[in-house]
PDB file with one MODEL, atoms N, CA, C and O in Angstrom:
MODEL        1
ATOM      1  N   UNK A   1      34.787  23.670 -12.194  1.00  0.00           N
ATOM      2  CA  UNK A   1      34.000  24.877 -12.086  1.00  0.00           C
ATOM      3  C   UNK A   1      34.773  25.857 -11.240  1.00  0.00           C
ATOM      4  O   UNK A   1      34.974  25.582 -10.057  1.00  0.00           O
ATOM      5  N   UNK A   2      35.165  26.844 -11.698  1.00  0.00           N
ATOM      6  CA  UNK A   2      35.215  28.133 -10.981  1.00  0.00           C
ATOM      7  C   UNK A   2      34.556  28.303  -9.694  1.00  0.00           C
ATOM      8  O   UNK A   2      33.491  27.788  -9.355  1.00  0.00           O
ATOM      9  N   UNK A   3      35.471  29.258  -8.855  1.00  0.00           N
ATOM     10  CA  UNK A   3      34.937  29.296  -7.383  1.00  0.00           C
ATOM     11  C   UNK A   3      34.078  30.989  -7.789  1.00  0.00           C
ATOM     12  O   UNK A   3      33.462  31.428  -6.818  1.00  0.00           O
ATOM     13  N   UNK A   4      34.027  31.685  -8.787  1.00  0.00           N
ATOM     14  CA  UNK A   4      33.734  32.519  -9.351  1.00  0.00           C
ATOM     15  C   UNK A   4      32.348  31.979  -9.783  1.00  0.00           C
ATOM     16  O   UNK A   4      31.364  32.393  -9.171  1.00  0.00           O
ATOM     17  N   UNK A   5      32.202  31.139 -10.729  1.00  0.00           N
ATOM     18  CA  UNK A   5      30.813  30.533 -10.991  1.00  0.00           C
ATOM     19  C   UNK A   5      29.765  30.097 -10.200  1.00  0.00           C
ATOM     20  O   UNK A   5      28.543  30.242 -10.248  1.00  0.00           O
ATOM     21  N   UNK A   6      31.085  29.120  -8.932  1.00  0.00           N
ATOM     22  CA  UNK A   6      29.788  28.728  -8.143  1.00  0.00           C
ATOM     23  C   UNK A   6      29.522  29.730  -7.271  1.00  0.00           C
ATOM     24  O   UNK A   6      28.417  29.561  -6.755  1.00  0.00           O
ATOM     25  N   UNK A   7      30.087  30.718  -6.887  1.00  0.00           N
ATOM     26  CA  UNK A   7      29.447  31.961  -5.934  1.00  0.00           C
ATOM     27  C   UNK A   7      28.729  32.935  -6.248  1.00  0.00           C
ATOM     28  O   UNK A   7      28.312  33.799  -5.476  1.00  0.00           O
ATOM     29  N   UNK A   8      28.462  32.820  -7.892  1.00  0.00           N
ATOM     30  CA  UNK A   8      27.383  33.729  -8.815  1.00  0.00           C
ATOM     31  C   UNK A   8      25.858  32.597  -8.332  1.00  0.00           C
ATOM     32  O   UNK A   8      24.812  32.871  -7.744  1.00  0.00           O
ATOM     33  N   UNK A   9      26.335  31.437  -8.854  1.00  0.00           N
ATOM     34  CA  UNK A   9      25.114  30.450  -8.820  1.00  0.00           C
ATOM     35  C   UNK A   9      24.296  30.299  -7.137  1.00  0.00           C
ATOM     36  O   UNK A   9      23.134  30.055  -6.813  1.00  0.00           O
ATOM     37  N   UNK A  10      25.689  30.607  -6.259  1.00  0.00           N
ATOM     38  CA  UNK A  10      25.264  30.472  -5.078  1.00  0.00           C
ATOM     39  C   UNK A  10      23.924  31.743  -4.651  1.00  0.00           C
ATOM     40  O   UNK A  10      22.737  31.739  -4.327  1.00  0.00           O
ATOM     41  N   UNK A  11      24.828  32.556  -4.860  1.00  0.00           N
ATOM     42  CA  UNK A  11      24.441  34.087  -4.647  1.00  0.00           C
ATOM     43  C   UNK A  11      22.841  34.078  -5.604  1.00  0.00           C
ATOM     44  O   UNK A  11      21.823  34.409  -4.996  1.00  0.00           O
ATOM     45  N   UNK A  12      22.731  33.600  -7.395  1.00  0.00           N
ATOM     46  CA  UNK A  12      21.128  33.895  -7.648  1.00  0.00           C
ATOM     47  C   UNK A  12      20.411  32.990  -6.465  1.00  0.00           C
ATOM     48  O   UNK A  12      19.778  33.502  -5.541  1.00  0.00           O
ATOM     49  N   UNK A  13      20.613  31.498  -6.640  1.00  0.00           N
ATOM     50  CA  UNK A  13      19.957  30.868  -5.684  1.00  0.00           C
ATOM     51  C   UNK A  13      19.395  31.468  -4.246  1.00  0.00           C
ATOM     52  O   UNK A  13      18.286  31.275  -3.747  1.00  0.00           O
ATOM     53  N   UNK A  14      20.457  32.225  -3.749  1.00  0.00           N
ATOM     54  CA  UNK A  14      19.646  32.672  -2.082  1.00  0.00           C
ATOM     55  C   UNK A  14      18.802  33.770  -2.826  1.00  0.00           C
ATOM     56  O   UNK A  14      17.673  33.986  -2.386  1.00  0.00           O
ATOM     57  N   UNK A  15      19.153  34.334  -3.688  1.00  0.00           N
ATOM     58  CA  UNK A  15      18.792  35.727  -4.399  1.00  0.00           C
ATOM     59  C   UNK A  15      17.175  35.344  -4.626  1.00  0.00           C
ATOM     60  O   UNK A  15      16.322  36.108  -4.175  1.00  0.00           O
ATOM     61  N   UNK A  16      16.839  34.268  -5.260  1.00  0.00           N
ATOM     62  CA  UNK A  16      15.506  33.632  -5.839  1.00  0.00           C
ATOM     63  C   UNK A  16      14.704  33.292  -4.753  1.00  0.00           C
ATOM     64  O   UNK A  16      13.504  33.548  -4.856  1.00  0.00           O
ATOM     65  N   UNK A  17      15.316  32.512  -3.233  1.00  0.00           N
ATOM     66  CA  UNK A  17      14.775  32.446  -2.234  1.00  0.00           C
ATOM     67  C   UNK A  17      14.353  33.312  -1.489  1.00  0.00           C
ATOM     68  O   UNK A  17      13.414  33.056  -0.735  1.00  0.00           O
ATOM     69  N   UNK A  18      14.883  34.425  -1.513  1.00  0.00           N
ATOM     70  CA  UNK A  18      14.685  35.950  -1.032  1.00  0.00           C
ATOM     71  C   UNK A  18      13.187  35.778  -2.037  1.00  0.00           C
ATOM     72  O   UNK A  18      12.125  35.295  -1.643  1.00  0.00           O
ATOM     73  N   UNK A  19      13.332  36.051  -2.722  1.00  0.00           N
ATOM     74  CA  UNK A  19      12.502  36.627  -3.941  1.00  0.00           C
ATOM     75  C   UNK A  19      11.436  35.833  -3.594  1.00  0.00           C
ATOM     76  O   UNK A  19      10.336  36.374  -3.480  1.00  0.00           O
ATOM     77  N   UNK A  20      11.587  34.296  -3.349  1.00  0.00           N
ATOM     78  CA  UNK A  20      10.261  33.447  -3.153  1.00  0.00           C
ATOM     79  C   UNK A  20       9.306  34.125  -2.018  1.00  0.00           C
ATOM     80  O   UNK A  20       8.097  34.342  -2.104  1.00  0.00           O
ATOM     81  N   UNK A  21      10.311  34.437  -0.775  1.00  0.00           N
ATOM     82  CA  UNK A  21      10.188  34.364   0.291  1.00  0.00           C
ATOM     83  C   UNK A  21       8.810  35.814   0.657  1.00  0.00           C
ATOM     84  O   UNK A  21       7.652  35.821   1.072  1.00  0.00           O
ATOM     85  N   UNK A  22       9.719  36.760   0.247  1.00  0.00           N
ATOM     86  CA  UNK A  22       9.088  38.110   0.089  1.00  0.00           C
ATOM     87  C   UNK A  22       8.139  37.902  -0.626  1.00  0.00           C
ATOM     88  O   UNK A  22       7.249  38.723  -0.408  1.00  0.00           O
ATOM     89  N   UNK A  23       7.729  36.696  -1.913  1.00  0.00           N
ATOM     90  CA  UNK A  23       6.454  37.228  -2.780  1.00  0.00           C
ATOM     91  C   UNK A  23       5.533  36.270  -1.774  1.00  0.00           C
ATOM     92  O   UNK A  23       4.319  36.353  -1.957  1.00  0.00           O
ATOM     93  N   UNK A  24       5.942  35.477  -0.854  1.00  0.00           N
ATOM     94  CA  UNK A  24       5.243  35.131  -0.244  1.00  0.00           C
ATOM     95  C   UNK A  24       4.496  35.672   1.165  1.00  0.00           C
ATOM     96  O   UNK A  24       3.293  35.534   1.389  1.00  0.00           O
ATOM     97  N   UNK A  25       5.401  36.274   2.007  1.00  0.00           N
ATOM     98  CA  UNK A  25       4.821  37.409   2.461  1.00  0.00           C
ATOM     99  C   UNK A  25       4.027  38.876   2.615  1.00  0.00           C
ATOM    100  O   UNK A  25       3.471  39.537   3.492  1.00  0.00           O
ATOM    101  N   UNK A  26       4.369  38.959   1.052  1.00  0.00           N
ATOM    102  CA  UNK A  26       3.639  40.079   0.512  1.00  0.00           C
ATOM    103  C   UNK A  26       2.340  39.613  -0.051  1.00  0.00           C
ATOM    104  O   UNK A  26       1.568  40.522  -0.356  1.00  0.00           O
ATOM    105  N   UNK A  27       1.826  38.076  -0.310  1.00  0.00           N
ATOM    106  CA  UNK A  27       1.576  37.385  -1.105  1.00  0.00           C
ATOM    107  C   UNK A  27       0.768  38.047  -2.610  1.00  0.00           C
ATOM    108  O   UNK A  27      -0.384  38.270  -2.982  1.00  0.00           O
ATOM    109  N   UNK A  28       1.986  38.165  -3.085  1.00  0.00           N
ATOM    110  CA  UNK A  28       2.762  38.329  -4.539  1.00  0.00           C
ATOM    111  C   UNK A  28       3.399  37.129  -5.221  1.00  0.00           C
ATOM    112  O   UNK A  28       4.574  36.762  -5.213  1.00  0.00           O
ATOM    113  N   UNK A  29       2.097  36.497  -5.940  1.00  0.00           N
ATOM    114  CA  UNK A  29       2.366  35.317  -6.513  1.00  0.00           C
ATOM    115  C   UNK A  29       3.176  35.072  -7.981  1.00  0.00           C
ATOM    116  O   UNK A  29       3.442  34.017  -8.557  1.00  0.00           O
ATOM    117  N   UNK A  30       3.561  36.980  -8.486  1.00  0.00           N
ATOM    118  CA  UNK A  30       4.529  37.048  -9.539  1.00  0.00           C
ATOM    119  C   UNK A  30       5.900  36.945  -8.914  1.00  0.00           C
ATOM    120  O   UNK A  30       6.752  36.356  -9.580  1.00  0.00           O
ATOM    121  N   UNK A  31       6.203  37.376  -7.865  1.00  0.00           N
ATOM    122  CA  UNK A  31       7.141  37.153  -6.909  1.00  0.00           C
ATOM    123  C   UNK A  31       7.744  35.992  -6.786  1.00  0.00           C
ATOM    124  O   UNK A  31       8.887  35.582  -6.991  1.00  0.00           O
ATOM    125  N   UNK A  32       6.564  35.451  -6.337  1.00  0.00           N
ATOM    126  CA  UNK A  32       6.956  34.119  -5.649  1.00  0.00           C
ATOM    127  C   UNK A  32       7.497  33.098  -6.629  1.00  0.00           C
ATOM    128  O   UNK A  32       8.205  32.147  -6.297  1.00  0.00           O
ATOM    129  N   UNK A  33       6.936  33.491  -8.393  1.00  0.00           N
ATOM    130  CA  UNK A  33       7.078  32.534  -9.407  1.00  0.00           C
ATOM    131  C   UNK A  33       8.485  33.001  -9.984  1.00  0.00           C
ATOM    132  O   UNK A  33       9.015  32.218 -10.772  1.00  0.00           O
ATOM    133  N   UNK A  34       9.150  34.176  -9.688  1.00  0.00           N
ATOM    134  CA  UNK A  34      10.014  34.787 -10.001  1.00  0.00           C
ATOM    135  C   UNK A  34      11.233  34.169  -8.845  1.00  0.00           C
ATOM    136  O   UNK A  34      12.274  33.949  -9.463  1.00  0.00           O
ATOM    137  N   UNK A  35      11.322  33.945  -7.829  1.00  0.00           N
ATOM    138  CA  UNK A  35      11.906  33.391  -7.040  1.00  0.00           C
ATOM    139  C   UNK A  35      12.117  31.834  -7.506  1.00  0.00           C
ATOM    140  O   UNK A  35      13.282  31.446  -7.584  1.00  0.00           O
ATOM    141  N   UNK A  36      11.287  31.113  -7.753  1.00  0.00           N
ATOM    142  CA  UNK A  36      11.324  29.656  -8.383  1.00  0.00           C
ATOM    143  C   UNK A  36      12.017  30.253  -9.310  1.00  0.00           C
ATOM    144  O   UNK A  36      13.026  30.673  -8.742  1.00  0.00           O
ATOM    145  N   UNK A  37      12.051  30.529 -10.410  1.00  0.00           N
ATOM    146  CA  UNK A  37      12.459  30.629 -11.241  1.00  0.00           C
ATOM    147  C   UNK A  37      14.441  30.708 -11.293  1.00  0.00           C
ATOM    148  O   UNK A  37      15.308  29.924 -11.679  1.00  0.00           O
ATOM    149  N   UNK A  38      14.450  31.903 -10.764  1.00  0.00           N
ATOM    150  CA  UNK A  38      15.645  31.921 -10.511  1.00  0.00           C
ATOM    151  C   UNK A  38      16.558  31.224  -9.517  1.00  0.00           C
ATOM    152  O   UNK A  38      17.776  31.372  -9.419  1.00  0.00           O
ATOM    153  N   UNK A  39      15.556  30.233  -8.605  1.00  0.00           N
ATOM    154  CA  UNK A  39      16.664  29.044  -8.383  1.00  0.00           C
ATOM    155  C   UNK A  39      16.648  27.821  -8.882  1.00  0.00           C
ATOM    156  O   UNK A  39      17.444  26.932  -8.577  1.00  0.00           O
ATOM    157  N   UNK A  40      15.525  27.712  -9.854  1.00  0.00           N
ATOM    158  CA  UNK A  40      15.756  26.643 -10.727  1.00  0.00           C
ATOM    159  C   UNK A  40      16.589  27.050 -12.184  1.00  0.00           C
ATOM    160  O   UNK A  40      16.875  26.181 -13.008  1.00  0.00           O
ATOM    161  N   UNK A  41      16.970  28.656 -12.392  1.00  0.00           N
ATOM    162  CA  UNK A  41      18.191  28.687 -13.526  1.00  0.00           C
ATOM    163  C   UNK A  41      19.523  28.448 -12.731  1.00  0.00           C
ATOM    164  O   UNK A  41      20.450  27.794 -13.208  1.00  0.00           O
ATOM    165  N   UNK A  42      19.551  28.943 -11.662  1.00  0.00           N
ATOM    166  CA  UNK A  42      20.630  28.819 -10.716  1.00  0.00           C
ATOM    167  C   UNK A  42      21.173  27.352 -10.448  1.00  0.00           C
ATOM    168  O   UNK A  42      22.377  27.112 -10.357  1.00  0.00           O
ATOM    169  N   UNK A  43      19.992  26.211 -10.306  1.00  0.00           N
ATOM    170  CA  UNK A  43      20.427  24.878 -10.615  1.00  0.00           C
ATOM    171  C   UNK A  43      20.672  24.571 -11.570  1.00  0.00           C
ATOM    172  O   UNK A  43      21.575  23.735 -11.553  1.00  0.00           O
ATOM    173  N   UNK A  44      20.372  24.781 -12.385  1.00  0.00           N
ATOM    174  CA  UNK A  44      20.612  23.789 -14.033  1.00  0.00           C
ATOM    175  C   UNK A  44      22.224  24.316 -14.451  1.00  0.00           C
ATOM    176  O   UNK A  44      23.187  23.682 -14.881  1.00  0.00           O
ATOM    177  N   UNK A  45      22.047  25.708 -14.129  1.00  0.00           N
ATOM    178  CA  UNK A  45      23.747  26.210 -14.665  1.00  0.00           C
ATOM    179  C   UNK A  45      24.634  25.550 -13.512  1.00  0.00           C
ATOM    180  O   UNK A  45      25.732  25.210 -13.952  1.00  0.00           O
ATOM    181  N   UNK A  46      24.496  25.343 -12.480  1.00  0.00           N
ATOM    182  CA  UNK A  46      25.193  24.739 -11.126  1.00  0.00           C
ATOM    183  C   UNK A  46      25.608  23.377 -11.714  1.00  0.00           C
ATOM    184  O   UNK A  46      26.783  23.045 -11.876  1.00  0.00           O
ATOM    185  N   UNK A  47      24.074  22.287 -12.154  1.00  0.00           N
ATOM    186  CA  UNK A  47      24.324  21.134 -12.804  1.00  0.00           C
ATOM    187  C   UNK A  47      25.381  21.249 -14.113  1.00  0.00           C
ATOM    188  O   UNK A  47      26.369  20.547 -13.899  1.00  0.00           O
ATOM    189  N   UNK A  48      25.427  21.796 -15.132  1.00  0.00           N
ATOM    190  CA  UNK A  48      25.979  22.171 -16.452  1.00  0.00           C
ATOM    191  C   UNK A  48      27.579  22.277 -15.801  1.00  0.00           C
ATOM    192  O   UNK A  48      28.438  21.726 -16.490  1.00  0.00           O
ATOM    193  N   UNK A  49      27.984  22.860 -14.687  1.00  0.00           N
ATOM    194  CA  UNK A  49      29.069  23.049 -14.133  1.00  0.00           C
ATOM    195  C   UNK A  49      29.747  21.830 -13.984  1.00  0.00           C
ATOM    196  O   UNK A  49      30.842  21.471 -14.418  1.00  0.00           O
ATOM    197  N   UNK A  50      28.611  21.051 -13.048  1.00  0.00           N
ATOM    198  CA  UNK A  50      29.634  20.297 -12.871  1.00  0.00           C
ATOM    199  C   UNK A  50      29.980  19.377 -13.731  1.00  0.00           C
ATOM    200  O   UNK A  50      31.139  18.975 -13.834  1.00  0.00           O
ATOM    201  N   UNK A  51      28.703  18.824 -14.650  1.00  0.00           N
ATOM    202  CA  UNK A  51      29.256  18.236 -16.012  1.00  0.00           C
ATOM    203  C   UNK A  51      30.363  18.279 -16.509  1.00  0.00           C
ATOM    204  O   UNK A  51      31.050  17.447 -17.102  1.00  0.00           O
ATOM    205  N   UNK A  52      30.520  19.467 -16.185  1.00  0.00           N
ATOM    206  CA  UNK A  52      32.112  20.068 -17.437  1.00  0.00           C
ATOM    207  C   UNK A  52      33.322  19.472 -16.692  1.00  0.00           C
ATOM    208  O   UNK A  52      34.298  18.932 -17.213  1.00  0.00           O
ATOM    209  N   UNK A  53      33.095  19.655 -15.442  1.00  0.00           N
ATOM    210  CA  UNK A  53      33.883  19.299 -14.080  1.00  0.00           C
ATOM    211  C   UNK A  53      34.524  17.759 -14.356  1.00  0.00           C
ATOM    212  O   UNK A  53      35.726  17.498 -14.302  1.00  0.00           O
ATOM    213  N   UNK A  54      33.368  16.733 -14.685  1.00  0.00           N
ATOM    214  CA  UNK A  54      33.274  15.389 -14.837  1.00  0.00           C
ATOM    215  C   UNK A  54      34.157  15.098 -15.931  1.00  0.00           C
ATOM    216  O   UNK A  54      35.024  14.235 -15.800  1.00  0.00           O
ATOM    217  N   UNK A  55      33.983  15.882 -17.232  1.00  0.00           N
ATOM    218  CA  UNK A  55      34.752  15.602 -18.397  1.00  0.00           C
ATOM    219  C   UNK A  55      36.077  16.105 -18.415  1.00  0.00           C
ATOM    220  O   UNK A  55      36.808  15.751 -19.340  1.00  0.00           O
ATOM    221  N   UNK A  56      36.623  17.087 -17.302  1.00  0.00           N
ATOM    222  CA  UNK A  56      37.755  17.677 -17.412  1.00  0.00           C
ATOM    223  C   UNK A  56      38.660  16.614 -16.380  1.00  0.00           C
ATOM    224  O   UNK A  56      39.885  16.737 -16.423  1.00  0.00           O
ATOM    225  N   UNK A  57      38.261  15.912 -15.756  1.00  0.00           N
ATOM    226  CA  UNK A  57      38.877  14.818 -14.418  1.00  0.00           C
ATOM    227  C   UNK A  57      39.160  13.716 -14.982  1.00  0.00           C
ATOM    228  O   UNK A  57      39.602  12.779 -14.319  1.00  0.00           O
TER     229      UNK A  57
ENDMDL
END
């Protein structure tokens, strides 16, 4: 995996936690589902990474 990939994946992930964080303080529960969201796409493409990682070693 790219140090390019994982610092996109890094970056939605805090990005989604922000997002959780704020819909939770605002309590803005589209927010907050919008924050999950985008650090659970942020994992799966993170996981998919390293897969590729596994088959290229």
């Amino acid at each position: 995996m790219g140090a390019v990939d994982k610092a996109r994946n890094k970056a939605e992930e805090l990005s989604g936690k922000a997002k959780e964080k704020f819909g939770e303080a605002t309590d803005d529960k589209d927010m907050q589902q919008e924050g999950k969201a985008d650090q659970t796409k942020s994992n799966l493409k993170d996981a998919g990474e390293k897969v590729k990682d596994a088959f290229r070693d």
